[in-house]
BANU-576653 format. One record per residue (C-alpha): x, y, z; residue number from 1. Coordinates in steps of 0.02 Angstrom, whole numbers. Last residue first. Example, Ala and Ser with C-alpha at 12.3 -4.5 7.8 and 13.67 -1.06 7.14 Angstrom:
<pts>
- 684  -53  357  2
- 615  -225  390  1
</pts>
This chain:
<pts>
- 380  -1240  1136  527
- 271  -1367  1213  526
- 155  -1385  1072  525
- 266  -1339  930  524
- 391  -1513  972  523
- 249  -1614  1026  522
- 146  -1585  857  521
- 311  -1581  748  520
- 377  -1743  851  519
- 206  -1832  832  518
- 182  -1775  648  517
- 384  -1831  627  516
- 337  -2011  694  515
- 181  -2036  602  514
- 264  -1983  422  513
- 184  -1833  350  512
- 297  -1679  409  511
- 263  -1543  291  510
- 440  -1499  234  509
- 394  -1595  61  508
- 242  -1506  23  507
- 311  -1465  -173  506
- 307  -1662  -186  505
- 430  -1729  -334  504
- 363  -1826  -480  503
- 515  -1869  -614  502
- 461  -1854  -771  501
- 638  -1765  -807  500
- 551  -1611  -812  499
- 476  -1608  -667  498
- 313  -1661  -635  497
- 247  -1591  -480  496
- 145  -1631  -310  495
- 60  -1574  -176  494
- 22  -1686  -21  493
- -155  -1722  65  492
- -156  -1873  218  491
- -328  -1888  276  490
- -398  -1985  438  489
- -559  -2001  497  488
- -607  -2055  688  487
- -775  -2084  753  486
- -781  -2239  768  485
- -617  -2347  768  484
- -640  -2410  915  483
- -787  -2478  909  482
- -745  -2583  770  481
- -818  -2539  598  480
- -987  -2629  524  479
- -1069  -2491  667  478
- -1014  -2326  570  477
- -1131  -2208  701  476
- -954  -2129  753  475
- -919  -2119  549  474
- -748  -2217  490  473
- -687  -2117  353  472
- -508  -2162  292  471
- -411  -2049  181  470
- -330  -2042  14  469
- -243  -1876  -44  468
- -121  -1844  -197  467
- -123  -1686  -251  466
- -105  -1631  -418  465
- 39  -1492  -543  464
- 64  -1555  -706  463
- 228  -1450  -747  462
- 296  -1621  -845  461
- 174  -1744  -898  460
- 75  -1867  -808  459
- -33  -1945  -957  458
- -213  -1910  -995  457
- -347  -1995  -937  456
- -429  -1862  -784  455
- -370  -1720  -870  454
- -358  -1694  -1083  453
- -446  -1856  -1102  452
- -582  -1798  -982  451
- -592  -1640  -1055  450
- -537  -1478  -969  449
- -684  -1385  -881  448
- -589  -1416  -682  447
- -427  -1358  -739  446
- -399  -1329  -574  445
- -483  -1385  -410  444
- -371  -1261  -298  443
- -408  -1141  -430  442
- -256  -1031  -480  441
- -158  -1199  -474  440
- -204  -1392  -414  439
- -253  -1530  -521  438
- -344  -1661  -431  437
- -336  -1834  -360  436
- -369  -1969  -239  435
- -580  -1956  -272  434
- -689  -1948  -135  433
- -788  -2079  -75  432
- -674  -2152  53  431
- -751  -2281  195  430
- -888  -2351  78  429
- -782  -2350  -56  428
- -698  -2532  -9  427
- -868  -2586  -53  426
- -803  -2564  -265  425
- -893  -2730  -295  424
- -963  -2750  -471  423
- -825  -2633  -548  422
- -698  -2738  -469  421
- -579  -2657  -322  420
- -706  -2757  -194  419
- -668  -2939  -277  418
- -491  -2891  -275  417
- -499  -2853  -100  416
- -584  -3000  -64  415
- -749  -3047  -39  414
- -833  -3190  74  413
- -919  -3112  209  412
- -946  -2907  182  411
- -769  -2799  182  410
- -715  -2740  361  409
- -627  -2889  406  408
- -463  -2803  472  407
- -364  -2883  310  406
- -494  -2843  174  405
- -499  -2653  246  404
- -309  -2656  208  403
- -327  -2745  50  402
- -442  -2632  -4  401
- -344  -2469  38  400
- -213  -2543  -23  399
- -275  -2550  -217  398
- -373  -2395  -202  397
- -219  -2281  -180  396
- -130  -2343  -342  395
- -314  -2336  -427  394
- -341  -2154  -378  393
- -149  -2125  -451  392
- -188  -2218  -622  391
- -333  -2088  -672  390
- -189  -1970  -702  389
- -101  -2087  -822  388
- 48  -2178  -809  387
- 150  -2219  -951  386
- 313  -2234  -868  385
- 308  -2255  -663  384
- 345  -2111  -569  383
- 171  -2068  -530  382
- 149  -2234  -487  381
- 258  -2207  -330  380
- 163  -2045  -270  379
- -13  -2175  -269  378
- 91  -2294  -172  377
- 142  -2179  -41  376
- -43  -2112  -36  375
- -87  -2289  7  374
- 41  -2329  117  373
- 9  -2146  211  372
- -193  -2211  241  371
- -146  -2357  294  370
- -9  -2296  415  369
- -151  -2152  480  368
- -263  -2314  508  367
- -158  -2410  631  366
- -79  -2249  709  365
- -259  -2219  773  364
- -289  -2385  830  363
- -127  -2382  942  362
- -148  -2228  1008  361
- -73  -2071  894  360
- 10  -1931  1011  359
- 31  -1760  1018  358
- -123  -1728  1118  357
- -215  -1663  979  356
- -147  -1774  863  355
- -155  -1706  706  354
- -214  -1769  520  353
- -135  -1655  372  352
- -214  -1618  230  351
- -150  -1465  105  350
- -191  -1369  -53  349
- -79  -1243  -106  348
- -153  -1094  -193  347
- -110  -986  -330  346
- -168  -826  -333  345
- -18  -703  -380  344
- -11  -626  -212  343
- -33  -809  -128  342
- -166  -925  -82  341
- -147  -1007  74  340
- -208  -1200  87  339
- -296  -1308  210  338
- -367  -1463  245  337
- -347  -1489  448  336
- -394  -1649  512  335
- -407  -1659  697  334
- -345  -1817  804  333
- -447  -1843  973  332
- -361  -1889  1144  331
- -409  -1736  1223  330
- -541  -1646  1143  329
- -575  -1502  1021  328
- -743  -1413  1036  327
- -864  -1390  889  326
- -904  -1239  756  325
- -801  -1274  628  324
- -932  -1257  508  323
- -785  -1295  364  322
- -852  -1480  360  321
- -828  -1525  187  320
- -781  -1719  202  319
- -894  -1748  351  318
- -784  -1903  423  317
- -664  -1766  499  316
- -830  -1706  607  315
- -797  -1865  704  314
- -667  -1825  805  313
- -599  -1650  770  312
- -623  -1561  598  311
- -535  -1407  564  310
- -581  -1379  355  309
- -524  -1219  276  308
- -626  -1114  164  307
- -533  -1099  5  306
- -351  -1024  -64  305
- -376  -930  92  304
- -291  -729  119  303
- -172  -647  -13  302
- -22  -713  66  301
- 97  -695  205  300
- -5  -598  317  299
- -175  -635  275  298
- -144  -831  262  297
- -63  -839  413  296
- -225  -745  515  295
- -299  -892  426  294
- -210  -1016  521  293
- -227  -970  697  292
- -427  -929  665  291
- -456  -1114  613  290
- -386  -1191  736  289
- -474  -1075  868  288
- -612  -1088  760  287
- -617  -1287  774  286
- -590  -1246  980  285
- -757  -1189  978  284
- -800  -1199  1160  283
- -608  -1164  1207  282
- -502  -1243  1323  281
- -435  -1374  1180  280
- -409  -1241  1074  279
- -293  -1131  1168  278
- -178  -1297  1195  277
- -191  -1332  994  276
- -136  -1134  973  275
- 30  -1203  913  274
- -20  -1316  798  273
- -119  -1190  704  272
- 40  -1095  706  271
- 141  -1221  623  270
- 6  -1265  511  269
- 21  -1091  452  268
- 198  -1089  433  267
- 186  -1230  305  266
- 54  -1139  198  265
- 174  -1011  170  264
- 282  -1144  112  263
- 142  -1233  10  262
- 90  -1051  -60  261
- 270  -985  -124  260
- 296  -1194  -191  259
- 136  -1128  -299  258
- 220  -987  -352  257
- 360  -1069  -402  256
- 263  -1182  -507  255
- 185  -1035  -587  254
- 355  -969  -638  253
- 415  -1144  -729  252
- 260  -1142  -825  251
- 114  -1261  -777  250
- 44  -1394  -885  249
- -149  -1419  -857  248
- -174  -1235  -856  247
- -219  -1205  -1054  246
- -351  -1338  -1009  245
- -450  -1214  -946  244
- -424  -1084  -1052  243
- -470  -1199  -1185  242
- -638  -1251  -1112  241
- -690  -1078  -1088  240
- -655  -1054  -1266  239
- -736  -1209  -1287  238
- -897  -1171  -1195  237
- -925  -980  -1295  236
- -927  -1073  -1456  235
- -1057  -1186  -1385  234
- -1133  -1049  -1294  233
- -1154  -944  -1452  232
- -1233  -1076  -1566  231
- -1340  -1128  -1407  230
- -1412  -944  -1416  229
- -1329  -837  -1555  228
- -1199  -853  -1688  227
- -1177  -687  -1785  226
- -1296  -562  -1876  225
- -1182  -421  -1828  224
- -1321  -334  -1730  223
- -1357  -494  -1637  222
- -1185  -553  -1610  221
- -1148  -370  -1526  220
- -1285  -377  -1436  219
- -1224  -553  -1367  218
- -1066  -477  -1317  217
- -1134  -346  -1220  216
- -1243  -478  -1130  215
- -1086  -583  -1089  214
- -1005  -412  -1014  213
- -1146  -418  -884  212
- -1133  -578  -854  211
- -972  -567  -816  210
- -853  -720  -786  209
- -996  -870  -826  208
- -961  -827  -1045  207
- -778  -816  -1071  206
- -828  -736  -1229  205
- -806  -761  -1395  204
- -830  -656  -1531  203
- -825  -697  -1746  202
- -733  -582  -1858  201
- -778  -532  -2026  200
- -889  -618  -2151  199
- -1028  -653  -2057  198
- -1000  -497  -1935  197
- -882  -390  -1817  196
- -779  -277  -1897  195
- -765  -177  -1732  194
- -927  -214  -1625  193
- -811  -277  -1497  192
- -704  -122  -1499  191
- -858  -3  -1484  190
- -918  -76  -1328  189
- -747  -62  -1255  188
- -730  95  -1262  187
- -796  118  -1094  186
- -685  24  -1009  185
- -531  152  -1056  184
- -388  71  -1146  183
- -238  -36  -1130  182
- -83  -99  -1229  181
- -24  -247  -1124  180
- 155  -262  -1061  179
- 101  -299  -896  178
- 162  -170  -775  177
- 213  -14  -891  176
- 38  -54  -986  175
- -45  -47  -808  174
- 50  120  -767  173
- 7  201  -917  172
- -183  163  -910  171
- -176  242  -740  170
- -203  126  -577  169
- -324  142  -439  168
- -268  258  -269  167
- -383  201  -96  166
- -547  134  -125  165
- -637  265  -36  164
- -528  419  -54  163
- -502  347  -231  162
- -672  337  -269  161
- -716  168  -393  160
- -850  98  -285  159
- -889  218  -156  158
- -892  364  -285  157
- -899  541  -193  156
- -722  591  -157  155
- -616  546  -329  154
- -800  518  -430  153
- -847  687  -427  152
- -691  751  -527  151
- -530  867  -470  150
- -439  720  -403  149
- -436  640  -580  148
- -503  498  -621  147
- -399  318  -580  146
- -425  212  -733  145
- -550  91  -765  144
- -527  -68  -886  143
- -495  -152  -1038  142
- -330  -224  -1067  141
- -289  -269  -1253  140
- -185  -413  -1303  139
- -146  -432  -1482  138
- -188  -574  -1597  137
- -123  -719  -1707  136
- 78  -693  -1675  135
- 181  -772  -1812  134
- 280  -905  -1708  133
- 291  -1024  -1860  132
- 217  -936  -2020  131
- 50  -908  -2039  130
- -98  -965  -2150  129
- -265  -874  -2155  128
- -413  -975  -2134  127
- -521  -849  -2019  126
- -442  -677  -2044  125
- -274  -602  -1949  124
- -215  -495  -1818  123
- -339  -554  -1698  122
- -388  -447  -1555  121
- -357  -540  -1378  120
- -481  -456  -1249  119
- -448  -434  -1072  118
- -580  -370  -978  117
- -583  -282  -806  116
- -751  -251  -701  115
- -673  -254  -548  114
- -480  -201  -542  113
- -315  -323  -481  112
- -365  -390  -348  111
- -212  -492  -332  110
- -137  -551  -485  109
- -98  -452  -653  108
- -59  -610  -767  107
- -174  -550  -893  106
- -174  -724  -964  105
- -185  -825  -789  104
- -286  -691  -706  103
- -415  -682  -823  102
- -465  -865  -843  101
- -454  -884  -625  100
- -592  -744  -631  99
- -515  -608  -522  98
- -551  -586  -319  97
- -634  -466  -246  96
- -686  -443  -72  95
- -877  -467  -46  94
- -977  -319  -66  93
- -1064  -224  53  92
- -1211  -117  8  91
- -1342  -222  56  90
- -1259  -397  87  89
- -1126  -483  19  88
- -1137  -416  -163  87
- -1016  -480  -282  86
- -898  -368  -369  85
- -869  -384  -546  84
- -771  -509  -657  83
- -606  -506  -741  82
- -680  -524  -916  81
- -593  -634  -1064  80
- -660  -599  -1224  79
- -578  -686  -1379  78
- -576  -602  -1551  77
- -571  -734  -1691  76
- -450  -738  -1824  75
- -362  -872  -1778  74
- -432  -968  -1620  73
- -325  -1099  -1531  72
- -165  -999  -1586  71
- -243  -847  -1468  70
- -238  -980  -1320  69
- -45  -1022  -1335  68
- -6  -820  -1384  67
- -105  -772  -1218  66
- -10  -897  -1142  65
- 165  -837  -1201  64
- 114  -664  -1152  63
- 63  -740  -975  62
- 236  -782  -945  61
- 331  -620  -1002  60
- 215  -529  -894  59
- 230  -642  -725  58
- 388  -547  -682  57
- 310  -367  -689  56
- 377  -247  -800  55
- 425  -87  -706  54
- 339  31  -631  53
- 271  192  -693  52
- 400  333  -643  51
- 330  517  -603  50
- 234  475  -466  49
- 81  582  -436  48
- 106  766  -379  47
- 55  820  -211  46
- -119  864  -168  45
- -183  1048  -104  44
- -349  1056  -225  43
- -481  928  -274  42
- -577  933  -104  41
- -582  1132  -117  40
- -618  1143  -313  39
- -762  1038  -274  38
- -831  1094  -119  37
- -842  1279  -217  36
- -960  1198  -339  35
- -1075  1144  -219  34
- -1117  949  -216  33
- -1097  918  -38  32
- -1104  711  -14  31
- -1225  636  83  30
- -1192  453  128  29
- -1342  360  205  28
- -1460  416  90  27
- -1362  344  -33  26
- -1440  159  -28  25
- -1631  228  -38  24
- -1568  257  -245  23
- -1574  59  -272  22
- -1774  73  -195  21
- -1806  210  -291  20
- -1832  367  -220  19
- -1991  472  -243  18
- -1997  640  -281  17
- -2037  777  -145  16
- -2182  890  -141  15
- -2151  1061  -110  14
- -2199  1111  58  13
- -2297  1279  54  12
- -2476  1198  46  11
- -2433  1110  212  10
- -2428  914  194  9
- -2587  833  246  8
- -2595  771  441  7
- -2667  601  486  6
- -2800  621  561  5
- -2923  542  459  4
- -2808  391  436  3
- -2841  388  619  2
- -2692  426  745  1
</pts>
């Protein structure tokens, strides 16, 4: 059909108004929008619990960090959003999780509602002096309650819709559950503009959470004549800073939590193990691996603290493969870096290097020993007075070099102490990652703090790290022997301060040691 043909709309058809290209997305969904719908849909449900729960057991914690992170900033009111959903594609989001800031001081866990913001109000003015333990600000908890089943949104909202979403929370319920007084998000406009100026009180904002919050906050500077720009991102950079580095010393209730995730992490190894015979058959036997695992993670936890890694053969010596996309082989070993994030969000964080066949050869025991004297020795510093985080990469550099040094891997004519110099460092050729991290709600925590606050700062008790060298020998690797191509090896264990200073691994029923991997790999295999 010509353009000239193309037929006009009839005189009686009235013309229709143009949808946007954000308005296109309903067309799928039509909802009725008759009055008598409405009193139907919101009629004929039973009553709502009378109770509210009861205190959660992470409340009492996060109150003392919200009082910790308040005594950073008299005064000043701190803004600490949840986050908002993430589009995945077109109209699916990804699932929610909580900015790690939020769920720390709110201490709510889980998914706990997009588009949440804490903010701590200050109960006193810039300079004022208080007495020991005299609180500096009150929590608030910003966020949407459940509407009623009588309103639009109950049936027709796909984002906050309780027959689409399943049943939110009331304000009284949350404050029953966290001990926060809270109110409806859309006050919370008005609550930041609240005696806000020059002379009154100065905002911060937890600035990468929400960007949309951010932008409230920064109208709010504007119309109070406050810090803006790189003023406001500096002052916005340390409180981010500070809630970071609030996490460098867990409390006694977050490392239980985390002991929750290496143990459920535990039993997910277990199963990966077993479906090692499954993935041997399979064309993507990585997935296989991969699959057994995080089907673990769903049930006993909240799902992956992060992407896991099932490497076989030479995909180990990619250090972030999570493609896991190849075959597994007889004869190969396959490193597994995983870690199940619980309820409450905290993650273990866990290497382990497998025999497929349930046996190392002779070359691969040979490395995996290295690799476990060097992570041994890193766990033994820890113990050592005055040791320092940075301390633990050295511990595990210092054999690693002398091991390479002894199988004539190191160019002519230098040493292992040559190599661990800062002129040499070749060692690093065959492990460029560091030995260390702090571990928590992220499973690279703490990752804004300071240097001196982190990476140089003494092991103290409730610091929470792994400890995990590893050996990388590339298939294309040709200064190795032959047969060690193709074959990387990565021992990853958690580990605590306690409060004797003593350093005590939370992944301690993980077998490690050559003989118990080949017994736990046999023993799973062929039950």
């Amino acid at each position: 059909m010509t353009q000239s043909q193309t037929p006009s709309p009839s005189s009686s058809e009235a013309p229709k108004e143009a949808q946007s290209l954000a308005q296109r997305g309903n067309n799928r969904s039509r909802q009725p929008t008759n009055q008598a719908f409405r009193d139907f849909i919101g009629s004929g449900w039973g009553p709502r619990p009378d109770a509210p729960p009861a205190l959660s057991e992470a409340a009492p914690w996060a109150a003392r960090r919200q009082a910790a992170l308040g005594a950073r900033f008299p005064g000043e009111r701190l803004v600490v959003p949840a986050g908002t959903l993430v589009t995945r594609n077109n109209d699916c989001d990804y699932r929610f999780r909580p900015h790690s800031a939020f769920a720390h001081l709110a201490g709510t866990g889980t998914d706990f509602e997009p588009d949440a913001v804490l903010v701590l109000e200050p109960l006193t003015v810039p300079g004022q002096q208080l007495a020991d333990g005299e609180p500096t600000h009150e929590p608030v908890l910003y966020f949407r309650p459940r509407a009623p089943r009588t309103s639009e949104e109950f049936y027709a909202n796909a984002r906050y819709g309780e027959l689409w979403v399943g049943v939110r929370p009331s304000i009284e319920e949350v404050e029953a559950a966290t001990g926060i007084r809270c109110a409806h998000i859309d006050t919370l406009g008005d609550a930041l503009a609240k005696d806000a100026g020059a002379d009154g009180v100065r905002l911060r904002v937890v600035a990468e959470a929400d960007t949309a919050v951010t932008a409230l906050v920064d109208r709010v500077r504007r119309g109070a004549s406050l810090a803006a720009g790189q003023e406001a991102r500096g002052l916005d950079d340390t409180l981010a800073e500070a809630t970071s580095e609030l996490r460098l010393v867990k409390d006694a209730w977050e490392v239980d939590q985390l002991q929750k995730a290496v143990d459920a992490t535990k039993a997910g190894f277990d199963d990966l193990i077993r479906s090692i015979p499954r993935a041997k058959g399979h064309w993507r036997g990585e997935r296989v691996l991969e699959g057994a695992f995080g089907a673990r993670a769903r049930e006993e936890g909240n799902g992956l603290g992060y992407d896991t890694i099932a490497a076989a053969g030479d995909h180990a010596n990619t250090l972030h493969w999570i493609n896991n996309d190849g075959p597994v082989q007889p004869g190969q070993l396959v490193l597994v870096d995983a870690g199940v994030e619980v309820d409450s969000l905290y993650t273990a964080d866990v290497t382990r290097t497998i025999p497929v066949d349930g046996r190392f050869t002779a070359p691969q025991r040979r490395v995996y020993e290295a690799v476990l004297e060097a992570a041994d020795a890193a766990f033994a510093r820890a113990g050592e007075p005055g040791c320092r985080f940075r301390d633990l990469h050295a511990a595990a550099m210092e054999v690693l070099a002398r091991r390479l040094e002894e199988w004539g891997l190191l160019p002519d004519g230098v040493t292992a102490a040559d190599s661990l110099g800062p002129d040499g460092q070749y060692h690093r050729r065959w492990m460029v990652h560091g030995t260390s991290h702090h571990l928590g709600l992220d499973v690279h925590d703490c990752a804004q703090a300071r240097r001196e606050m982190s990476m140089d700062a003494l092991l103290v008790p409730g610091m929470v790290f792994t400890i995990e060298p590893g050996l990388y020998f590339r298939d294309d690797d040709l200064l190795v022997p032959a047969e060690l191509r193709g074959m990387g090896v990565r021992i990853e264990d958690d580990v605590v301060i306690r409060p004797d200073g003593r350093p005590e691994y939370l992944t301690a029923a993980i077998p490690r040691r050559p003989d118990d991997v080949e017994a736990w790999v046999g023993g799973l295999i062929e039950s």
